[in-house]
PASEBA-1860 file (N, C-alpha, C; in nm, 3 decimals):
! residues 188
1> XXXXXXXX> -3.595/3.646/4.206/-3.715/3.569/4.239/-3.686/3.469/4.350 ~ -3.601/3.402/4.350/-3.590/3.288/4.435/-3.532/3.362/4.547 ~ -3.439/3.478/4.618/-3.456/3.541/4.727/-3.560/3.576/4.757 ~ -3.681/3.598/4.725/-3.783/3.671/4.755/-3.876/3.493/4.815 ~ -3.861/3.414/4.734/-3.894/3.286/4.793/-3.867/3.266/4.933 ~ -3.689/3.232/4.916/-3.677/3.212/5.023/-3.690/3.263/5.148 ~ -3.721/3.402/5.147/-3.776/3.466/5.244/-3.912/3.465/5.304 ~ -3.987/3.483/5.216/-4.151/3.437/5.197/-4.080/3.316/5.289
9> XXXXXXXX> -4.094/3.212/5.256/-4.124/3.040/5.285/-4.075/3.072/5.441 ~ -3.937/3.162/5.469/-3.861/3.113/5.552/-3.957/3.222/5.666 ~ -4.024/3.334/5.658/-4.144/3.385/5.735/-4.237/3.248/5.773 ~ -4.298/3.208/5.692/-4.437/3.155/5.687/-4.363/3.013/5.623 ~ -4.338/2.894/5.708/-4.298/2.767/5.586/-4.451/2.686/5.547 ~ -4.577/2.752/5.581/-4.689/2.704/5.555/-4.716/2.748/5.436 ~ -4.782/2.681/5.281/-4.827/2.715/5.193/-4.954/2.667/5.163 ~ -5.056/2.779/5.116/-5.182/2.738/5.098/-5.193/2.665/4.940
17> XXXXXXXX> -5.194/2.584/4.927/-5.293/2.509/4.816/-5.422/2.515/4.800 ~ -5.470/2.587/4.705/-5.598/2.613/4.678/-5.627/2.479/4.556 ~ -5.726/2.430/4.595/-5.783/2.349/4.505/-5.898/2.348/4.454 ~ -5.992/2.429/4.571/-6.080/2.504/4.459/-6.112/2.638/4.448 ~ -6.145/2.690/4.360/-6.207/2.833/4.348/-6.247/2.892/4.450 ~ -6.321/2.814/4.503/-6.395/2.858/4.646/-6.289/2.918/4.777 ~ -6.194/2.841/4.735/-6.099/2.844/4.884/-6.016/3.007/4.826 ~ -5.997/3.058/4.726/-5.884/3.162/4.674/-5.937/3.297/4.838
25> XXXXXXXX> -6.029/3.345/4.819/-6.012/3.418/4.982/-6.015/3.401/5.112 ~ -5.987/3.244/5.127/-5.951/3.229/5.238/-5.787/3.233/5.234 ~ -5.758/3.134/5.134/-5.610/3.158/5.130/-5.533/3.310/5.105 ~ -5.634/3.418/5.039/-5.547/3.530/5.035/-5.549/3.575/5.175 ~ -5.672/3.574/5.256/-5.705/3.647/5.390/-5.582/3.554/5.516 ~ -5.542/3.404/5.494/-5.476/3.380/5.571/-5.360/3.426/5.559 ~ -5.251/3.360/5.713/-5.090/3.449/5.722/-5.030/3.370/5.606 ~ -5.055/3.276/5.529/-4.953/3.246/5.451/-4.910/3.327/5.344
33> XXXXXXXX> -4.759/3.293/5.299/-4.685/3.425/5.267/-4.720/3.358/5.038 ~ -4.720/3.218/5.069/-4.716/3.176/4.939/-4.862/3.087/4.921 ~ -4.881/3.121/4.749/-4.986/3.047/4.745/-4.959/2.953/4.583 ~ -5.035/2.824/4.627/-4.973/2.697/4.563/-5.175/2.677/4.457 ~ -5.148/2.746/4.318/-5.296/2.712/4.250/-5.279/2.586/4.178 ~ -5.372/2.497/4.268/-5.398/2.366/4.189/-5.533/2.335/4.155 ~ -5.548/2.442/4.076/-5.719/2.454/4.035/-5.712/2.568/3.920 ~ -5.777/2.574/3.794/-5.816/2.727/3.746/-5.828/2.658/3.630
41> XXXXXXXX> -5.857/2.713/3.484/-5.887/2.677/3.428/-5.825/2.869/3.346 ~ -5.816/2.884/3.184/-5.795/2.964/3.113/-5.871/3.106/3.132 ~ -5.993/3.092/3.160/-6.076/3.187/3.224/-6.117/3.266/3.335 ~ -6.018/3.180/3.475/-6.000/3.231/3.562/-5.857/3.246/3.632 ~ -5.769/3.175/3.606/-5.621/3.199/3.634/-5.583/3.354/3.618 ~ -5.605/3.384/3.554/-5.541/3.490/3.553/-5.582/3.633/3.629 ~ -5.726/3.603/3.649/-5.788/3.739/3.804/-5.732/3.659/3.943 ~ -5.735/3.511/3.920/-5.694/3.462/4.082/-5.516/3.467/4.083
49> XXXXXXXX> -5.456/3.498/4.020/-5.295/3.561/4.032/-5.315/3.662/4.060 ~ -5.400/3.751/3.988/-5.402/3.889/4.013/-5.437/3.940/4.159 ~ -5.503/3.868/4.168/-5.565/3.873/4.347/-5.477/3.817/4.464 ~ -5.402/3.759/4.436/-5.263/3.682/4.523/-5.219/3.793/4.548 ~ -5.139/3.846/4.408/-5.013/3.881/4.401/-5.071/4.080/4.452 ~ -5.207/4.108/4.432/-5.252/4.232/4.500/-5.214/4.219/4.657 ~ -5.247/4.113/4.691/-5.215/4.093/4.819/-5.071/4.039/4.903 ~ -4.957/4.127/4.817/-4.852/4.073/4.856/-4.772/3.908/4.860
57> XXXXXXXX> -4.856/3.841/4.781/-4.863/3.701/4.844/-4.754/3.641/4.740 ~ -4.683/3.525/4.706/-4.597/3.473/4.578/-4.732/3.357/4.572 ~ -4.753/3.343/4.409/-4.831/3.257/4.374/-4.761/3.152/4.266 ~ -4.814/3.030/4.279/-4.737/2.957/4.168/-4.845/2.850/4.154 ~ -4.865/2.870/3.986/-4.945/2.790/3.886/-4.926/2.671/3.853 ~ -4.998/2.552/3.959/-4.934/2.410/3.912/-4.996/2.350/3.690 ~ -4.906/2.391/3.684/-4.942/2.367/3.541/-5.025/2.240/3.459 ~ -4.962/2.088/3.525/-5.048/2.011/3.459/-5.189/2.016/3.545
65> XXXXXXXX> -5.200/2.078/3.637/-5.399/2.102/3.673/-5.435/2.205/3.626 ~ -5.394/2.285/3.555/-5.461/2.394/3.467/-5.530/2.353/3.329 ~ -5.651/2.408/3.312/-5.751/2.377/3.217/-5.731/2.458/3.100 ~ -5.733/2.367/3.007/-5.744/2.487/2.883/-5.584/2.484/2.812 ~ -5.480/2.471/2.899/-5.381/2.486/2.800/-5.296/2.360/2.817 ~ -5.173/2.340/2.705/-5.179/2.226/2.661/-5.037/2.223/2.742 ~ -4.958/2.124/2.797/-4.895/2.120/2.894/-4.745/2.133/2.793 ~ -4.703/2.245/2.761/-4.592/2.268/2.692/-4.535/2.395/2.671
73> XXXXXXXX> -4.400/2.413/2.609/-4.322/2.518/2.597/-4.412/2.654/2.568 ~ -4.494/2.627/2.478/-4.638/2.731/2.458/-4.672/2.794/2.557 ~ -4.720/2.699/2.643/-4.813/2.756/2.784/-4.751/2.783/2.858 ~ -4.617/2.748/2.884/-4.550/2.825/2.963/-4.501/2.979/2.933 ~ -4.476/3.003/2.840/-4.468/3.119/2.758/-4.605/3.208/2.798 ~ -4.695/3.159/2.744/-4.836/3.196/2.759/-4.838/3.264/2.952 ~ -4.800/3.178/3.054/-4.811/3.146/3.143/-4.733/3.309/3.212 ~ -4.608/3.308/3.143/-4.504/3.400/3.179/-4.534/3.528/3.169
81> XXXXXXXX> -4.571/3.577/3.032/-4.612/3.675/2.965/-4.708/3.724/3.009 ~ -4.838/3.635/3.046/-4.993/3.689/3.031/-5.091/3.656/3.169 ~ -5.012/3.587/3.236/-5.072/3.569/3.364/-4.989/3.566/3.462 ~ -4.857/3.532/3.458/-4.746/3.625/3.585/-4.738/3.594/3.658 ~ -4.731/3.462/3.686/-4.741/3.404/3.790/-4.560/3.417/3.847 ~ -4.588/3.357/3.989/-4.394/3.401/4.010/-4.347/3.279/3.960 ~ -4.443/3.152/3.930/-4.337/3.068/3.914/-4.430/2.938/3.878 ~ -4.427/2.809/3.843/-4.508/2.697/3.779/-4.465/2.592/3.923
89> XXXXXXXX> -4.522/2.512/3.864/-4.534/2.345/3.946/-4.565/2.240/3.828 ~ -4.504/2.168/3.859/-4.540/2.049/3.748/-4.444/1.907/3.772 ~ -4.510/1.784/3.749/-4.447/1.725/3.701/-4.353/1.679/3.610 ~ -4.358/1.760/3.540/-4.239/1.703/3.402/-4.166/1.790/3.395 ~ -4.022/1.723/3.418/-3.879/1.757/3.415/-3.848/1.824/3.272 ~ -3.896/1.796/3.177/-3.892/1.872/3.060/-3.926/2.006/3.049 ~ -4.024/2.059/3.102/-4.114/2.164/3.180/-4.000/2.252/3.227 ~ -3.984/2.170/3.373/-3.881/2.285/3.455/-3.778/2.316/3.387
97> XXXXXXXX> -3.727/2.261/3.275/-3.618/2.334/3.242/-3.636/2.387/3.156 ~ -3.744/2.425/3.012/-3.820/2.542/2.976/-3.844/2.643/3.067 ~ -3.913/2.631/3.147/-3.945/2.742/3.242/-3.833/2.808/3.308 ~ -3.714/2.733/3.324/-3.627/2.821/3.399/-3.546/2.845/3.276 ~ -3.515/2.859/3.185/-3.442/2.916/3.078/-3.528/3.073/3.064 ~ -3.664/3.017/3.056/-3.768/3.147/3.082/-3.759/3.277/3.161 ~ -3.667/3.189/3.288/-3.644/3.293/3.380/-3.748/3.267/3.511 ~ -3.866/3.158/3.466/-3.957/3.143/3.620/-3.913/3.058/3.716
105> XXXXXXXX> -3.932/3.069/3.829/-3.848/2.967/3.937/-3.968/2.870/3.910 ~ -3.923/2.745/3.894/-3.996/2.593/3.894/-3.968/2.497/3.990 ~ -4.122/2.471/3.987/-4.102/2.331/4.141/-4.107/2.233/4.098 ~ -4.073/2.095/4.109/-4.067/1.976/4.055/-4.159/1.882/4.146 ~ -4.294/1.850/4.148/-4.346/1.762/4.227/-4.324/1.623/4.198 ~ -4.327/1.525/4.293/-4.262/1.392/4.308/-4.350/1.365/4.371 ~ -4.358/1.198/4.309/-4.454/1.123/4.426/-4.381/0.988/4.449 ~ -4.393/0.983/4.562/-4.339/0.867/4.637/-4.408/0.726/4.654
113> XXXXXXXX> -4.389/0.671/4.595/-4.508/0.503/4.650/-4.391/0.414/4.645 ~ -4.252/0.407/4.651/-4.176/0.339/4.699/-4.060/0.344/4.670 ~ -3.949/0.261/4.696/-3.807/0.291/4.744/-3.722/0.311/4.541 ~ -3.814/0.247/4.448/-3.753/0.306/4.343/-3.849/0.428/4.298 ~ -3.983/0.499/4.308/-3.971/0.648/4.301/-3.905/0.727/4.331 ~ -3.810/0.681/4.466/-3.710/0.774/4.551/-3.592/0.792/4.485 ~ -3.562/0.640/4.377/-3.441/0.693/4.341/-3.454/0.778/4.246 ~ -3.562/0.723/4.148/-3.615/0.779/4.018/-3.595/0.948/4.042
121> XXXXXXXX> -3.687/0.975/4.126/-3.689/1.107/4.142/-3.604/1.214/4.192 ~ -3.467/1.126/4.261/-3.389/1.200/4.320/-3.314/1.223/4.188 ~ -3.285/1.094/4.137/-3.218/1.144/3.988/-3.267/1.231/3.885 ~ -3.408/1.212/3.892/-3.470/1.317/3.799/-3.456/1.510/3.864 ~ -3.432/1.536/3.951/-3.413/1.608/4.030/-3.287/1.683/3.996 ~ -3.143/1.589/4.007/-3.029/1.591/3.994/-3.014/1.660/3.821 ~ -3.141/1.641/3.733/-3.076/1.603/3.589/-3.167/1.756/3.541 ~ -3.274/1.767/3.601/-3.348/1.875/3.579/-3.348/2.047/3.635
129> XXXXXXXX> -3.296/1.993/3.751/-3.233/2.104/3.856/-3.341/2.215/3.879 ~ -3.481/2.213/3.928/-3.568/2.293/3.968/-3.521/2.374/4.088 ~ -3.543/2.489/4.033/-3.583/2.573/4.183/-3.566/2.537/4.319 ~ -3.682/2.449/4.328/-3.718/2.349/4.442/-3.846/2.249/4.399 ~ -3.823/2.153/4.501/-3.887/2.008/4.507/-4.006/2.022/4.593 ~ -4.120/1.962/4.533/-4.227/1.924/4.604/-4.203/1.764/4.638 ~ -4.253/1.703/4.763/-4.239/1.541/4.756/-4.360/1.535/4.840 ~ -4.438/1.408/4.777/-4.541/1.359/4.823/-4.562/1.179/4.822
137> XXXXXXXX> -4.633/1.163/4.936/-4.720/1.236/5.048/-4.595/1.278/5.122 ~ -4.649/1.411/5.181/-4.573/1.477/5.334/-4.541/1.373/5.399 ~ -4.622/1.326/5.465/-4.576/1.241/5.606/-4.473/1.132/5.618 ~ -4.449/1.125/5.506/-4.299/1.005/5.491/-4.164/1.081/5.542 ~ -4.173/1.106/5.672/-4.025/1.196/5.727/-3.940/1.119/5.693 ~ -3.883/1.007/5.703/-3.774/0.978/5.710/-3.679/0.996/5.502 ~ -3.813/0.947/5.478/-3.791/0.968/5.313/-3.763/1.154/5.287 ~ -3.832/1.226/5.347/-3.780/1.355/5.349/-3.656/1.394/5.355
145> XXXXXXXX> -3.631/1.345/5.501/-3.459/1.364/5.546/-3.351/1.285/5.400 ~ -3.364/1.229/5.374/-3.281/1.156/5.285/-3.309/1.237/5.170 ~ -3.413/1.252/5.096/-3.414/1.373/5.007/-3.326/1.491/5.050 ~ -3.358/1.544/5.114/-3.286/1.647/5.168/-3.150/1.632/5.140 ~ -3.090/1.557/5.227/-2.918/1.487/5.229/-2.894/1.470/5.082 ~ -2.964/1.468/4.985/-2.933/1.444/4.870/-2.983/1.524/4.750 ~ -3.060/1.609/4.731/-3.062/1.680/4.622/-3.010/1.841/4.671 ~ -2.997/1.889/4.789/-2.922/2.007/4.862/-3.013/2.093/4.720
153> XXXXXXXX> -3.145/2.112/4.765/-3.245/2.210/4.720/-3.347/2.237/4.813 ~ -3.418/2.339/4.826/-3.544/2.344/4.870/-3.651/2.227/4.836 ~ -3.698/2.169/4.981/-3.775/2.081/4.967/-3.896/2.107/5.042 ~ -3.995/2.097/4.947/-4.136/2.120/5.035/-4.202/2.021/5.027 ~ -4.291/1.958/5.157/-4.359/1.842/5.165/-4.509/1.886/5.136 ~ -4.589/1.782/5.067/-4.718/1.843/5.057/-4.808/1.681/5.076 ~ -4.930/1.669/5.072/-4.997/1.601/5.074/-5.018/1.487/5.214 ~ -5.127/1.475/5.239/-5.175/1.383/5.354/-5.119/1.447/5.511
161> XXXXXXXX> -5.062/1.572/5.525/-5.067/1.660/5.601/-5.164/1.682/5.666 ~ -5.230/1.682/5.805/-5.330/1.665/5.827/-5.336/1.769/5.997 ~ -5.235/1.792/6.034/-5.230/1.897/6.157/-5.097/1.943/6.211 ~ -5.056/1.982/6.289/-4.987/2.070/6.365/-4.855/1.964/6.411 ~ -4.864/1.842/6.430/-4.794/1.728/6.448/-4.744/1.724/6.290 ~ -4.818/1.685/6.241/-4.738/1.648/6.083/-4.639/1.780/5.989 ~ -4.692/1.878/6.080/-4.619/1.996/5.987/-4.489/1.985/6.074 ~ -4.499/2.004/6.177/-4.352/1.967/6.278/-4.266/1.874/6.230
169> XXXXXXXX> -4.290/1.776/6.205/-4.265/1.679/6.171/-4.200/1.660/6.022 ~ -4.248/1.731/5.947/-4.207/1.790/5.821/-4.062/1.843/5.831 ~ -4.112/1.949/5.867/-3.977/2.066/5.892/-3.891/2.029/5.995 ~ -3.890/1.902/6.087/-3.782/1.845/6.173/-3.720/1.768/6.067 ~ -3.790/1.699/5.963/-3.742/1.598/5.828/-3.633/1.696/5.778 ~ -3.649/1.811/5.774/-3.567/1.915/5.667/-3.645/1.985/5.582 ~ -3.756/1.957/5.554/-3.817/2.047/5.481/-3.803/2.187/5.497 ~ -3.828/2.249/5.406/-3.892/2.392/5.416/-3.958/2.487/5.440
177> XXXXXXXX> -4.048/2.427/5.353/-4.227/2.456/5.383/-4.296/2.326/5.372 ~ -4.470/2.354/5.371/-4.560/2.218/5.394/-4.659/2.293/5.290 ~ -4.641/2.264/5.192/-4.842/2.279/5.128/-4.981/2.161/5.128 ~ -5.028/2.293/5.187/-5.181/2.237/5.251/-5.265/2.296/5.169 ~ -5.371/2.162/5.191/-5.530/2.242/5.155/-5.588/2.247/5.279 ~ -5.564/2.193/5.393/-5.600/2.257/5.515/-5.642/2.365/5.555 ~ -5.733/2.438/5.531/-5.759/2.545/5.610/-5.706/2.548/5.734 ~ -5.726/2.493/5.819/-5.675/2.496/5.975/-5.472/2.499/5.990
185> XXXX> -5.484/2.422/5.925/-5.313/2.408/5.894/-5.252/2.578/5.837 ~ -5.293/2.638/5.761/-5.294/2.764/5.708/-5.302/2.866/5.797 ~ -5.333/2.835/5.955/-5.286/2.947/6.044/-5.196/2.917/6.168 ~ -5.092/2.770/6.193/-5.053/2.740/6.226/-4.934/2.825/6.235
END
């Protein structure tokens, strides 16, 4: 799984974030190679994977914005088995390491609002050992680069991304990839 990532990302380091329902065929119809669901609910997750992953695409189920199931060892199970996704997103470090005993590659999202989230999270990072790292907001390059230098994982920037400058800017930080809800950003 995670070769097949890194290839995906390393084609296309743009990832679509769908946030709502509405957006799922634009993001399948664009070049991006991965798609980031931060929207669905029990009733529809599982045709909008199906529709990704018809389309060649890697999809991954941010778990605490999913409706309907209860944010635990359960639903991830549930998650693995019955909707197939290649892989989760979530905040809680407890999570990613259920899920990867599971066998799904897990992303660890982080949010940044100052110089002790950075440590918090680099350590939480260090102790949980995801897949790879989401860090937010994007546009904090310099906080990127230093992530980088220090958890030696895949790091993807997401949030407050806003054009063609900021994705550069990203991936000069060290990043990887950039997830957007940008439409416009999504054919960059």
């Amino acid at each position: 799984m995670g070769s097949l990532f890194y290839s995906k990302i390393h084609a296309c380091p743009i990832i679509a974030a769908v946030t709502d329902m509405e957006k799922l065929k634009e993001a399948v119809a664009s070049p991006c190679e991965i798609v980031f669901m931060l929207t669905g609910n029990i009733f529809n997750i599982r045709e909008a994977v199906q529709e990704i992953k018809q389309n060649h695409k890697m999809v991954f189920v941010h778990l605490d914005l999913l409706e309907g199931l209860s944010k635990d060892s359960t639903a991830i199970k549930y998650l693995n088995k019955t909707i197939e996704p290649d892989g989760i997103i979530t905040i809680k470090s407890g999570l990613i390491k259920i899920a990867r005993e599971m066998g799904m590659f897990a992303i660890q999202r982080l949010f940044f609002v100052d110089s002790l989230s950075v440590e918090s999270g680099i350590k939480t990072v260090n102790n949980s050992k995801p897949d790879a790292i989401e860090i937010m907001p994007g546009i904090m390059h310099s906080v990127t680069s230093r992530v980088c230098n220090e958890v030696r994982i895949p790091v993807i920037t997401g949030g407050l991304i806003n054009d063609k400058d900021d994705v550069i800017a990203c991936l000069k930080a060290g990043a990887m990839g950039i997830s957007t809800s940008n439409k416009e950003n999504w054919y960059l």
